[in-house]
N, C-alpha and C positions, 0 to 999 in steps of 0.2 A: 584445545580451545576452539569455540566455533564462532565462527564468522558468519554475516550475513549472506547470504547468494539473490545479490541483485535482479539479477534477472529473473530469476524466479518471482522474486514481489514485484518486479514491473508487470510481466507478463498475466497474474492473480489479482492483482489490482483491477486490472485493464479486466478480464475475463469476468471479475466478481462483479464490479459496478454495470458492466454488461449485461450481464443474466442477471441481475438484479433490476433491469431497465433505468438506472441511476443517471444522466447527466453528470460531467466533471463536477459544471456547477450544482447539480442537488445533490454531490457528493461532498462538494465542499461546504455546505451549509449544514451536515448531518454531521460532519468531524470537526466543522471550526478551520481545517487547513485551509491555506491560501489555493487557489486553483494552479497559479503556475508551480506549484509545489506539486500538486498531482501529477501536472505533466511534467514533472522533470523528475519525481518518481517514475514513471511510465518508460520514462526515457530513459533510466538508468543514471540520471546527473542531478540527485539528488538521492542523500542517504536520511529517513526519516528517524528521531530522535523516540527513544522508547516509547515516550506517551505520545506522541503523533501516531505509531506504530500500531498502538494499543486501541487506537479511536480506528483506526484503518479496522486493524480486524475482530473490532466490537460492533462495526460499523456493515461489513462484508464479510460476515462469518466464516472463517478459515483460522486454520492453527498458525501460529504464530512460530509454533517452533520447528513446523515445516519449511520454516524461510533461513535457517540456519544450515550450514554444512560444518565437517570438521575442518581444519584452516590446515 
């Protein structure tokens, strides 16, 4: 079974909306998330629900199934 690996999508989140030049907030206007949801993504104290997940990375172009490990 694989699991998500947290850290990993905090760390690519942060990195993607970066080198994107994104703002939290012009990040959360392009996904619809709430911003304290970014940051608590970011943060690790927040787990995003498959379609939040799916806007994050249609949104900051990266694989999605790079953010899984085996559990």
């Amino acid at each position: 079974m694989k699991k998500l690996f947290t850290i990993k999508l905090a760390k690519i989140i942060k990195i993607k909306h970066e080198d994107k030049k994104l703002t939290q907030d012009q990040l959360c206007e392009i996904t619809g998330l709430n911003r304290l949801m970014i940051g608590r993504i970011e943060r690790q104290n927040f787990i995003p629900s498959i379609i939040q997940l799916q806007s994050l990375v249609s949104t900051l172009e990266f694989e999605i199934t790079d953010m899984f490990v085996d559990k």
